[in-house]
N, C-alpha and C positions, 0 to 999 in steps of 0.2 A: 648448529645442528648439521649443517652442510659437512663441516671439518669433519664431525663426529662419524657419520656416513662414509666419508670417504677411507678415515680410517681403518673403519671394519673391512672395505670392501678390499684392503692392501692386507689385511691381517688374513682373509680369505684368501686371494692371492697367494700369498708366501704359502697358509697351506695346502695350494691346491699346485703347485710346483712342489715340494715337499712332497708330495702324493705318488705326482709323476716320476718322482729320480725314484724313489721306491719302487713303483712296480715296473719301470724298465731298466735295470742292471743297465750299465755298458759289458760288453765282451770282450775279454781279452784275446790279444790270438792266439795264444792255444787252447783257449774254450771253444772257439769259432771252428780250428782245425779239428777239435776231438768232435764235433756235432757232424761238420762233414765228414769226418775218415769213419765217424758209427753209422751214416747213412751208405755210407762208400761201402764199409761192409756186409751189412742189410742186402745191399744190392749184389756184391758177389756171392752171398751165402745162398740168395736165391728167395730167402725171406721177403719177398714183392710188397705185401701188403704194408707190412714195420717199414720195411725201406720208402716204400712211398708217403706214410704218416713223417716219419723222418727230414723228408727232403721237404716236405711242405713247412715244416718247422723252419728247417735251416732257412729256406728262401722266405719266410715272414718277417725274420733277422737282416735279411742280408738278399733283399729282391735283385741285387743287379751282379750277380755271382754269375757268370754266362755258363762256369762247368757246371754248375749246382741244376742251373736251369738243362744242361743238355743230358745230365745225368737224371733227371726224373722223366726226363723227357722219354729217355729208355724204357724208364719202368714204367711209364703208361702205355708204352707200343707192347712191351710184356703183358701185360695186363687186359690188353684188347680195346686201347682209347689211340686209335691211332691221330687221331683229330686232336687231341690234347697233346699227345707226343710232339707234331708237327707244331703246334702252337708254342710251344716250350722253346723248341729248336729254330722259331724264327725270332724270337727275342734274344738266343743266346747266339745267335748270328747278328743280328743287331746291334750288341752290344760289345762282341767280338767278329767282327766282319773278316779278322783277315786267317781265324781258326778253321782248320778243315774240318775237324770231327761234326761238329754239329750239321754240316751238307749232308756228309755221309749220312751220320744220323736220320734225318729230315728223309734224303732220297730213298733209305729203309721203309720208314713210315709213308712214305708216297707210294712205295711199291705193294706194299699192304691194301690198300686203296685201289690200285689197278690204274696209277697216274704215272704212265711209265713216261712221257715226254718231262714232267716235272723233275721225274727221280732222273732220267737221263740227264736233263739241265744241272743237277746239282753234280750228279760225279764227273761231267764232263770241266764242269768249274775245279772240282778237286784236280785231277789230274792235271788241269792247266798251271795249276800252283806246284806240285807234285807228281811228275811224270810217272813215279817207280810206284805210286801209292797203290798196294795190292787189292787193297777193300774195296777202292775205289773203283778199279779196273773189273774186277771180277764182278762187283754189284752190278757196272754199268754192261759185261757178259750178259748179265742175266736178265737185263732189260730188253739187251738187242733179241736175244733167244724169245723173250715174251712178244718180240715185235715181227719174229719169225726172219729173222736177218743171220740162219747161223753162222754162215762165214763171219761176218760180224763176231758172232759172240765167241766163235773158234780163235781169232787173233788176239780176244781179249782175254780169253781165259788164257792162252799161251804167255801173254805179259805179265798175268798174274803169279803165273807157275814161276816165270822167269825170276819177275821181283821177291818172288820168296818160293825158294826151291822147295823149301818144307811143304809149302802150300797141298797137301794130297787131294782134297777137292777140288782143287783150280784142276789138277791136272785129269782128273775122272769127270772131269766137269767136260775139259778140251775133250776127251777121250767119246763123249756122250754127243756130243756135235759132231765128231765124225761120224758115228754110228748115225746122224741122223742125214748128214750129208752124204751117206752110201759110200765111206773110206771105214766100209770095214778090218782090211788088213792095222790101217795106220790103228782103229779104234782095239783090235787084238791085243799089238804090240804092245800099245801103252799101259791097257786094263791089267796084263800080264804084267807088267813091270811093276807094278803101282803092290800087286799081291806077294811079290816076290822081296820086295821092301815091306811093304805093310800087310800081312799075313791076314791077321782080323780086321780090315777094312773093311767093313758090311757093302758101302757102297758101287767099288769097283766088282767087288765078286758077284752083286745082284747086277751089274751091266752086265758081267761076263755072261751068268746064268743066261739073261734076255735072248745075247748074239747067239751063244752056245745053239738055245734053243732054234731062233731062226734059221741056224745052219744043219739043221738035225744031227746035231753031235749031244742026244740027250744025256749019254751018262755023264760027261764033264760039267751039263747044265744041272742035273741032278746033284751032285758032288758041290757045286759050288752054292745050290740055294740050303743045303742041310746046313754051310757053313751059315749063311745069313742068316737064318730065322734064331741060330740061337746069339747071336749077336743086335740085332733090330726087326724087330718085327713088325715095322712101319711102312721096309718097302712091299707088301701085299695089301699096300694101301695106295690104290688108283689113284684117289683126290687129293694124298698128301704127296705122291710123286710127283703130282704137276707142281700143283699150289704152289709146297711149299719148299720140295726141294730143287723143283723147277727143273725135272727131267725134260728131254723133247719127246717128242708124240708118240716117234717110231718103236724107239726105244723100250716105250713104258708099254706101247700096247702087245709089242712083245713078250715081255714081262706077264701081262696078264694075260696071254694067250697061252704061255707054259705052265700058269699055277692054274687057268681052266684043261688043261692038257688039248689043247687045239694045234 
């Protein structure tokens, strides 16, 4: 009887492995590459919510994938889970310790939070590996500016500008720190430069408007917010000028001192 038991219990067995190679396929790579490059495009098309179902997919496959993980990590800082973003982006630094992206990453999501010493700690990490890194540079501008260090954040945005010339908000970014460090003339010159290369720039011609305005030269201030509004109509938004585009004080309360005509 013992024999006879033991039998079944191996005839069980064999089907209950049998069972298991059935319902977990192995992946070949380029099944694995088509699941991340369809999450990958999820995520640049903008589709947030598929992307993130997506990426939780891929990583139930494939849990120690460090882009996978810094890539949904994104789309949960999109999404408004900055806590889940940053969670993501310390396993895929874990796991890849010597990758910038996922700091950067991380120090975004830290800066959402209002942990600016944290987000500083990670771009100051990047750039130690990456001198030229423009993200970098310019994220960790905008910490020093949230920490009211503008000189600070004026030399950083200037490296950012440097490391990538293209850069037009690094360089309206430096332009908006003079304005607030009272180097009006320097902040002119540049905002003007900036229009004269990039014509529909919404944001340097709503600096200009700002200064325009401070210096009572209203028809020029006039002139340049009719170009704005039909271009973004976000900067006549006080709490997304700090927030989220991280104007300085002067500047913005400028800005709203001409749309109240004060």
């Amino acid at each position: 009887m013992k024999n006879i038991k033991r039998i079944k219990l191996n005839v069980l067995l064999i089907c209950f492995l049998i069972n298991i190679l059935y319902v977990a396929p192995t992946y070949s790579l380029s099944s694995r590459e088509n699941l991340f490059n369809n999450a990958l495009n999820l995520s640049s098309s903008g589709d947030f919510n598929l992307a993130l179902k997506q990426w939780n997919k891929y990583l139930e496959l494939f849990p120690n994938d460090a882009a996978a993980l810094g890539n949904r990590g994104n789309i949960k800082l999109v999404m408004g889970d900055p806590k889940g973003a940053i969670n993501d982006q310390d396993k895929a630094i874990d796991l890849d310790p010597d990758e910038v992206d996922p700091y950067i990453n991380r120090g975004i999501a830290e800066e959402s939070l209002g942990k600016w010493l944290q987000a500083k700690k990670d771009y100051l990490f990047v750039i130690s590996k990456d001198n030229d890194n423009f993200s970098a540079l310019y994220n960790l501008a905008n910490v020093e500016g949230s920490l009211s260090d503008w000189q600070s954040a004026k030399n950083l945005f200037s490296k950012a500008s440097e490391s990538n010339p293209g850069f037009a908000m690094a360089r309206s970014s430096m332009a908006l720190t003079d304005y607030q460090l009272g180097n009006l003339e320097e902040c002119e010159k540049e905002l003007k430069k900036l229009i004269r290369r990039y014509p529909t720039f919404a944001d340097a011609r709503a600096a200009l408007t700002a200064l325009y305005w401070s210096k009572g030269i209203t028809g020029e201030a006039e002139s340049n917010w009719i170009a704005v509004t039909e271009l973004d109509s976000r900067y006549a938004d006080e709490e997304w000028l700090i927030k989220f585009r991280r104007w300085p004080q002067k500047p913005t309360k400028d800005l709203m001192k001409f749309l109240a005509l004060k």
